[in-house]
N, C-alpha and C positions, 0 to 999 in steps of 0.2 A: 504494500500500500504506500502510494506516494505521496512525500508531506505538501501539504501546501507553500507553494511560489509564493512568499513575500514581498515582491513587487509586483504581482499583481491587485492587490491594496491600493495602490497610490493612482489606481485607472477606474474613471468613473464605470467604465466600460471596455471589457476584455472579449472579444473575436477569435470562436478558435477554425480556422480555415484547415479544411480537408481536400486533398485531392485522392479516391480513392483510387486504389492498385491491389494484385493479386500476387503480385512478384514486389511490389517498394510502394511504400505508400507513405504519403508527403504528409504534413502537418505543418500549420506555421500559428503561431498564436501574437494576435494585437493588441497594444491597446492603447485605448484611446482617452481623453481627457478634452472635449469640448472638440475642436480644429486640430488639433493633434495628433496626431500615431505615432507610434514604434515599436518596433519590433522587441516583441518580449523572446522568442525562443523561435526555432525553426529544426525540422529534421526530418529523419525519414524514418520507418519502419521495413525494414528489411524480412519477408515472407519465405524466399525463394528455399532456406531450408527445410521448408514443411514439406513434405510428399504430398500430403492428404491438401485437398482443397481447402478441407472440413476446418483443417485444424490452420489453417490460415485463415481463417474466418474466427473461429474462435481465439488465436492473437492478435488481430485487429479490434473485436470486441474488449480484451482484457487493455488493450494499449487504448485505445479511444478511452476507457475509463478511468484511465490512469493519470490519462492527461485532464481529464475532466474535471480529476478530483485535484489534481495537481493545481490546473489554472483557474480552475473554478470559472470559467466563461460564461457567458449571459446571452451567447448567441452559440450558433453554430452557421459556417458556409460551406458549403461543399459543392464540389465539381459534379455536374450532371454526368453520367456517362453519353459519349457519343456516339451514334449511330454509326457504326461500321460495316463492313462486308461478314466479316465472322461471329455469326449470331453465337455460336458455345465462348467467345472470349467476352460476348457482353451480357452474355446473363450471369459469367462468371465476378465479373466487374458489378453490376446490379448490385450481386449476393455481395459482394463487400463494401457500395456504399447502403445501402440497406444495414446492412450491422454497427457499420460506425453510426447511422442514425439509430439505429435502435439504443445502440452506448449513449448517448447524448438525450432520448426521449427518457430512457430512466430515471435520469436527474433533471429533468421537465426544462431542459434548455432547447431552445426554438428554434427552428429550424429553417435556413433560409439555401435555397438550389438553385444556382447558376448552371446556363451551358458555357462552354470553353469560349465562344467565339465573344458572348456579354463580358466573360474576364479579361481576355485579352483588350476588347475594345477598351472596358472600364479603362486599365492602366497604358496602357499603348496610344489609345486612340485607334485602332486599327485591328477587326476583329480576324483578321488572318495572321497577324504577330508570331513569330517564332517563336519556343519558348525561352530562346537568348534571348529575344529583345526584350520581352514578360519579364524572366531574370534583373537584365541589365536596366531597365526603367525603375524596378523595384529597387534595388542600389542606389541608383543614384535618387531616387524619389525620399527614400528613409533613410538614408546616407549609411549604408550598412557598408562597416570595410571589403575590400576583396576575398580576403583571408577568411572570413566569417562564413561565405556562402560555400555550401556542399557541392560537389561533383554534381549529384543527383538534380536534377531540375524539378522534380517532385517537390522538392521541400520548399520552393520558391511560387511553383503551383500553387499549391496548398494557400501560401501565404497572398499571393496574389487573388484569391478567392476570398478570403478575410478583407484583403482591401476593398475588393471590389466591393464586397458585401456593406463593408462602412460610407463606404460613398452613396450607394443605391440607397441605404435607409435612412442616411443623412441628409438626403432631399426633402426642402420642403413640399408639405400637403398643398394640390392644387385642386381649389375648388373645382368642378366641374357642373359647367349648368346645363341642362338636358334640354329645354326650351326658351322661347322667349316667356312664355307663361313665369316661367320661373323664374327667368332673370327681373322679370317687374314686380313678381312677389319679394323677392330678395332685396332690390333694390328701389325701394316706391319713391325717394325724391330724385330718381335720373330722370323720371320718365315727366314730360310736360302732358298739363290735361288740358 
């Protein structure tokens, strides 16, 4: 059981970003204080020595909890899986973001799903982005040194789905008015009689 992260305290609001994998699965955790981010932790979960599917399924469950209880998050973001040509490598993929949601609905943190091309946009601008450039934006965006980032692009994934996720719900509510009906209920001194 993992102790809890003491700097996560000092953030109004902590973002744990998932990208899931069946072979390395990425993790990045945020957080935030009003217009602020930073990067609180990033890394990956290495699967590849499980034989069994099963039981890579069951250490993504036990690690997504670990980190939950670790960061104690208020949200959750996760990478949609994406429609590919190999329907057994995406139901396989499903089954392990479905569990890392399942780890995060236990401890009733909310759940927000991005597809890759909204992440990429979020941070890049440009939702065909490499995942270098995803990486290298994220660097230079939360000025994280070189040395700090992993091999894996997973782990920056991950965290790039955390940003994305604080941006999208950091937009303000825009009213919407369905008619003119409504816009003159709503607004009775625009309108001349």
């Amino acid at each position: 059981m993992s102790e809890v992260c003491e700097a996560v305290r000092d953030f109004e609001r902590v973002i744990l970003g998932i990208d899931p994998g069946t072979n390395v699965m990425g993790y990045g955790v945020l957080g935030a204080n009003g217009k602020k981010i930073t990067v609180v932790t990033m890394g990956v979960i290495r699967l590849s020595k499980f034989d069994s599917h099963y039981l890579r399924l069951r250490r993504i469950h036990e690690r997504v909890t670990d980190l939950c209880r670790q960061y104690l998050p208020d949200e959750l973001a996760i990478e949609a899986p994406f429609f590919g040509k190999n329907v057994q490598s995406m139901l396989k993929l499903g089954r392990a973001q479905g569990v890392a949601m399942a780890a995060a609905l236990t401890r009733d943190i909310p759940i927000a799903e991005y597809e890759p091309r909204k992440i990429k946009q979020s941070i890049t601008g440009n939702g065909a982005a490499s995942k270098e450039q995803v990486k290298e934006m994220l660097r230079r965006m939360l000025s994280i040194p070189q040395e700090y980032l992993l091999p894996e692009l997973d782990a920056t994934d991950a965290l790039a789905a955390a940003v994305c996720h604080y941006y999208e719900s950091s937009k303000p509510a825009v009213a919407k008015t369905t008619s003119w009906k409504d816009y003159i209920a709503k607004n009775p001194g625009k309108v001349r009689q």
